[in-house]
N, C-alpha and C positions, 0 to 999 in steps of 0.2 A: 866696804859698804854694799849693801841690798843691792841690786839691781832691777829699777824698778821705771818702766816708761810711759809715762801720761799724757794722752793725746787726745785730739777731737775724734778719733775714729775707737780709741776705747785706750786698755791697759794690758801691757804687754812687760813679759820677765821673766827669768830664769826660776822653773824651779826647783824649790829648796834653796832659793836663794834670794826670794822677795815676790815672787808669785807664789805665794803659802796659803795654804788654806781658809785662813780668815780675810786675806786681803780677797779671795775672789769670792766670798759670802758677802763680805762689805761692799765691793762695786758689782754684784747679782743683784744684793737688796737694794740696792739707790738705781740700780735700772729699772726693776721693780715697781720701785713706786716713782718711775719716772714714766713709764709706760700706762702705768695703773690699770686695772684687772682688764683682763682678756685674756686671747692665747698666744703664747711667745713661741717662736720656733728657734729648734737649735740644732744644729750644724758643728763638725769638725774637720780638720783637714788630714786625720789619718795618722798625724802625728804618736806615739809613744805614749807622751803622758795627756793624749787626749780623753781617754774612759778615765783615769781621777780627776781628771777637771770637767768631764762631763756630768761625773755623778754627782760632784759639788753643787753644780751650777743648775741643774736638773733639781736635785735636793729644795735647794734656796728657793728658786722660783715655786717651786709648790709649797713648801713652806710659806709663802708669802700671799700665798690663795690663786696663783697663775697658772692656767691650764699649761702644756706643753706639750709642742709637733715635734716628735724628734725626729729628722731627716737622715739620720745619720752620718756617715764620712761623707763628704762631696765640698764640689768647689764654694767658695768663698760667694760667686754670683749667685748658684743654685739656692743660697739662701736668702739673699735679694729676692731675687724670682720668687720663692715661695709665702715670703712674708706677702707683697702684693696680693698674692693669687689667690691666697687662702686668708687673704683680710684680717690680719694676724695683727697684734697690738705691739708686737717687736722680733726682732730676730735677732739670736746672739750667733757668732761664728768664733769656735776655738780654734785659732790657728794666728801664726806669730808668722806667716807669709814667710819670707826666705832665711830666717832666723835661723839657726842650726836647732841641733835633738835640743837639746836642754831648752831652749824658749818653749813659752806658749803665749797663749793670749785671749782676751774676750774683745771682740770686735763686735760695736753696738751700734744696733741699726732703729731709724724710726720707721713708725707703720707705714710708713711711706713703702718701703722697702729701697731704703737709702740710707747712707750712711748719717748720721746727726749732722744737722746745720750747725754753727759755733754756737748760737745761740740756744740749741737745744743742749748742747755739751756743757752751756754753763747753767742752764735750769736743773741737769742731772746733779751735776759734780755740789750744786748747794746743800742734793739729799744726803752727798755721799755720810758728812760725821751728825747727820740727826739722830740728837741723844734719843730721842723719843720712835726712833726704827720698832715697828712693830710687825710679828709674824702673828699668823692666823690659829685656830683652835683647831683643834683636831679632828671635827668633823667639816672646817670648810679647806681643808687642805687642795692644792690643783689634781689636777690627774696627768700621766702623760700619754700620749699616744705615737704610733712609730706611724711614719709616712713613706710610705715606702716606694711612691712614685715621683716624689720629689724631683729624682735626675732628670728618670723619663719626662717629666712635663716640659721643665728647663730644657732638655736637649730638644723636644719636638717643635717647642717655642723657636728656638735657634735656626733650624730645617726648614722651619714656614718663613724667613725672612721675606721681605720683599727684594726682587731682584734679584734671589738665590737661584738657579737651574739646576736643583739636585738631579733628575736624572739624566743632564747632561755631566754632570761632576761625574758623577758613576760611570759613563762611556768611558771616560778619560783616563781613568784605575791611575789615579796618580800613587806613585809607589814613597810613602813616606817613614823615614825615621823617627819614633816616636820617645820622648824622653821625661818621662813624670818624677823624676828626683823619687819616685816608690811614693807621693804623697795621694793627695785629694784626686789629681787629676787620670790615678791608674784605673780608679771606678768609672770613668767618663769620658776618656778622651780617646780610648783602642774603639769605645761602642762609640760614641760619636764619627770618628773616622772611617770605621767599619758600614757605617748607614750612608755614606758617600761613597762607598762602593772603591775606597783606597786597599792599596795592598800595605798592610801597617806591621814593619821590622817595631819590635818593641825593644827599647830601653832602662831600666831602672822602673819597670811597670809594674814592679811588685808591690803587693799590700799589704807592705808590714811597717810602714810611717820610718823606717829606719832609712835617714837620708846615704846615700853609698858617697856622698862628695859633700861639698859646699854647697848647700840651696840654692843662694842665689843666683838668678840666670844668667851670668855677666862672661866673655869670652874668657877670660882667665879660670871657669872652673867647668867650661865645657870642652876642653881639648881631647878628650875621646869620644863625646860626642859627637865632634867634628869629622872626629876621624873616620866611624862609623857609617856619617852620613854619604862620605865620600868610596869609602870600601864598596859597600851596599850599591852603588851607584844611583841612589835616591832622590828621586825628583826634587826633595822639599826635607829637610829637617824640624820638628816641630818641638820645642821646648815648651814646660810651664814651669812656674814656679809650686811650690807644695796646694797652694791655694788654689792655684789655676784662677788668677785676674789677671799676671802679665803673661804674654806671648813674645817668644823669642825665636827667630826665625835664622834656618844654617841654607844656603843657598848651593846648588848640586854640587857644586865645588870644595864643599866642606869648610867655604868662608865665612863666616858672623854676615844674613842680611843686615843687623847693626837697628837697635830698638827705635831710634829715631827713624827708622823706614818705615817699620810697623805701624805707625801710626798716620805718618806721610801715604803710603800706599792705601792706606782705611780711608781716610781721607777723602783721597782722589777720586778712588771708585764707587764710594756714597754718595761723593757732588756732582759727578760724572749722572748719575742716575736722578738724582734729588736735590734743586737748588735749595740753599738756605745758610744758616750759618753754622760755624765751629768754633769748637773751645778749646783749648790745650793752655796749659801753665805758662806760664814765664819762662822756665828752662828748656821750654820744648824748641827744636831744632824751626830755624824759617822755613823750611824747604814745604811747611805745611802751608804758610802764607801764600808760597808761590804756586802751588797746585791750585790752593782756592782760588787765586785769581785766575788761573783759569778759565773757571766755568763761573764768574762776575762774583762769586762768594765772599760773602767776610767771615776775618777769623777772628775772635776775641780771646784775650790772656786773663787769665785767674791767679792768683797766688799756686803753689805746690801744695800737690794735695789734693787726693779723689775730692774729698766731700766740695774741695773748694769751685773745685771745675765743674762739679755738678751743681752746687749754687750759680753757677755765673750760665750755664747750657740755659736751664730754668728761666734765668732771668732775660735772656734773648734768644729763648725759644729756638736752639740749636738743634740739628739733626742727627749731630754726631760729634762727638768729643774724646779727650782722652789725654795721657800724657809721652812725654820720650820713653818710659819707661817699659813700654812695650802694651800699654794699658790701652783699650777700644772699649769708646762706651758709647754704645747706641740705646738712646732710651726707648725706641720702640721694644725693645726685647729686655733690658736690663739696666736700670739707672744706676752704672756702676761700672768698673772696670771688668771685663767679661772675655777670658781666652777663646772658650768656642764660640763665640758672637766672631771673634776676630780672625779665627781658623777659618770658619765659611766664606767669610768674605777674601782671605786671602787667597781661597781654592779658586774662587768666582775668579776675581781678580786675575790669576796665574793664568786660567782656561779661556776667558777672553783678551787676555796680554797675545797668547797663543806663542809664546818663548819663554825660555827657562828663565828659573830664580835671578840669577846672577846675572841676564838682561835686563831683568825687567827692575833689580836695584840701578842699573847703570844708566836706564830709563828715568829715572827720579832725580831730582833738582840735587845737587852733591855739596853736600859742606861737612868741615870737620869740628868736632868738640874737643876740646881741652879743660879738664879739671883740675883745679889746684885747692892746696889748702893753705888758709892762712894762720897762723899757728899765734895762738892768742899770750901764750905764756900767763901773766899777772894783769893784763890788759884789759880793761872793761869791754866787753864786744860793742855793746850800744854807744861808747865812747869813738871805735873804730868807725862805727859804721858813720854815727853825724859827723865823721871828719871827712867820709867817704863822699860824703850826700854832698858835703858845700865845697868838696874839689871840683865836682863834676856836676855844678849845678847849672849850669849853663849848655849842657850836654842835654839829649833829649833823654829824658830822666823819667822811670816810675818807680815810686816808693810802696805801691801793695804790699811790695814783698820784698823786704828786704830794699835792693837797690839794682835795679835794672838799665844798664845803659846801652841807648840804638845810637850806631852808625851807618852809613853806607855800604862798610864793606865788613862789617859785626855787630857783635851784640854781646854785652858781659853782663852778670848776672852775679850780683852780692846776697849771700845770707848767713846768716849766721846758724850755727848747730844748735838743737835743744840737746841735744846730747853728747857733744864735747868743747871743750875750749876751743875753737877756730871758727872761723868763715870761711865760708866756700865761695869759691870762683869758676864763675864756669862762664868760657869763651866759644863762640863759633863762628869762623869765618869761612870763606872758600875753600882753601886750603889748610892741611895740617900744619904746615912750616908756619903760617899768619896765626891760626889760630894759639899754637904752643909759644910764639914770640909776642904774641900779644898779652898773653895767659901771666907768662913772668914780667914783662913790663909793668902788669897792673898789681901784681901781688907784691914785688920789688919795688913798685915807684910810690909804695905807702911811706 
């Protein structure tokens, strides 16, 4: 079968093997006239087969009468950022984030320069089979235009944060291992670090979109990274994923700082500065509850999923949000998951800690995660799950998503896959030994 994946943040899949040419003229033109005319910016992340699916997608939209910014290779935010800034009617971004070579993707954003609310994701997906899809005549065809300062604006935006001390960062020459999987993030993240006045070992920082490992940033495909980081004797290890939204951080030691800190640490030192509130998912680790209490903060849970967390920041006017996955979104600078937003702050962060990486994890509230899967076989998941909801209804229970259960000394977290037969389980308690005991009690005591 095709392999072909449909979401609220757009359409992703292998191609030559269901991201084929027509499928990405079909959801070009239902973005098209989902946007309706103006100027669309377009973005990729560097990948291989990102120039034929650029010229596709390039093609379509001006066949459809839509000007076009083309930004060129850059991170997945930079095109956030640029739709905003240049008051653009939408932005599309080709890139399939931690996908291997063979994926790609169109990731659909509204003028906002955010990802689609659900509700705009089902206004589009109505155009998607309109019999009546029409393209333009030959004299009102779009144009395109290359922007070439795209990064530059995005990165400058980043450098002005508030509560950033760049040229106290640059005394510091913090000495860091830099690791871009050779994607989006080789164009932005040596010259981003570089303007921090870092001494930057590079990585897999080649530009040629040809990933040398498994994309995505998870300790099982960074083990010579690690190692690197630790040879080198490098302050700070800095991973992106091909897109540069998530940040994954290796502490001097050449340990995993571990994604759930990334966001916990963002966290801290945004409310540390600026009271207000926070958003992170359901599956995001407490240790972010416990920092905001803190400094008197409340945190609020979103279902999983950028766009979701960004509807709910919106809706209680949060300062900063994001998820376990290594994701930092601070809407002053980008409504969206943002690695260099998340770098700066973890420089900040590190220089007024004033001790090493692997302190200043041990410094942060410590709990462990457990994930399981619950293997569906012939089993209706939505049948699993309402057997799930009325065991544990008495339990202090949220159904946004899936099935969320708190306790005192955890928190487990049911969903089910859009993309294979099982539910997930995901436990976090104090400890490893409770959370992995807990993990199999709930998966086993169905």
């Amino acid at each position: 079968m095709p392999t072909l994946m449909v979401s609220i943040s757009g359409v992703r899949g292998i191609i030559g093997d269901g991201l084929d040419p027509e499928v990405l003229v079909k959801y070009t033109s239902a973005y098209a006239d989902f946007c309706g005319k103006g100027k669309i910016v377009v973005g990729s992340d560097g990948r291989i087969t990102g120039e034929m699916v650029r010229n596709i997608v390039i093609g379509t939209l001006m066949a459809k009468g839509n000007d076009v910014i083309d930004i060129g290779i850059c991170p997945t935010p930079t095109v956030l950022f640029n739709v905003k800034k240049l008051k653009a009617a939408g932005g599309i971004q080709l890139s399939a984030s931690h996908n291997p070579n063979e994926w790609n993707a169109l990731k659909l954003l509204n003028r906002h320069g955010e990802f689609m609310t659900p509700e705009e994701n089902v206004e589009m997906m109505m155009k998607l089979d309109d019999p009546n899809r029409k393209f333009v005549a030959w004299d009102k065809l779009g144009k395109t235009t290359k922007y070439v300062k795209g990064l530059e604006d995005h990165i400058d935006a980043v450098l002005k944060m508030n509560y950033i001390n760049v040229p106290k960062i640059k005394r510091t020459k913090f000495k860091v291992l830099l690791d871009c999987v050779n994607g989006a993030g080789s164009y932005t993240m040596p010259l981003l670090l570089k303007k921090l006045g870092c001494s930057v070992i590079e990585m897999n920082c080649e530009k040629s979109g040809i990933f040398p490992r498994l994309p995505e940033p998870i300790p099982e495909n960074l083990t010579a990274t690690m190692r690197a980081v630790k040879k080198h004797k490098a302050d700070i290890g800095i991973v992106v994923d091909p897109d540069v939204d998530r940040l994954v951080l290796i502490t001097e030691t050449g340990e995993p700082f571990g994604e759930e800190n990334t966001i916990t640490q963002a966290v801290k030192f945004y409310l540390s500065k600026k009271k207000g509130n926070a958003v992170v998912n359901l599956s995001t680790t407490r240790a972010v509850d416990d920092v905001a209490k803190e400094f008197r903060c409340k945190v609020f849970r979103s279902p999983v999923g950028e766009a979701n967390v960004v509807k709910k920041m919106k809706e209680v006017n949060a300062v900063i949000g994001g998820e376990g996955s290594g994701g930092v979104i601070l809407p002053k600078v980008v409504f969206g998951r943002d690695a260099l937003t998340g770098t700066v702050i973890m420089l900040q962060h590190l220089l007024e800690f004033g001790g090493k990486m692997s302190e200043l994890k041990k410094s942060l509230p410590q709990y462990f995660i457990a994930k399981k899967k619950i293997e569906l076989g012939s089993k209706n998941p939505d049948d699993i799950m309402r057997s799930l909801i009325e065991k544990y209804r008495s339990e202090k229970i949220y159904l946004e998503d899936g099935l969320r259960i708190d306790s005192f000394d955890h928190w487990v977290h049911f969903r089910k896959s859009n993309t294979e037969p099982i539910i997930r389980c995901i436990v976090e308690a104090k400890t490893k030994e409770l959370a992995e005991s807990l993990a199999e009690k709930y998966v086993f005591g169905l």
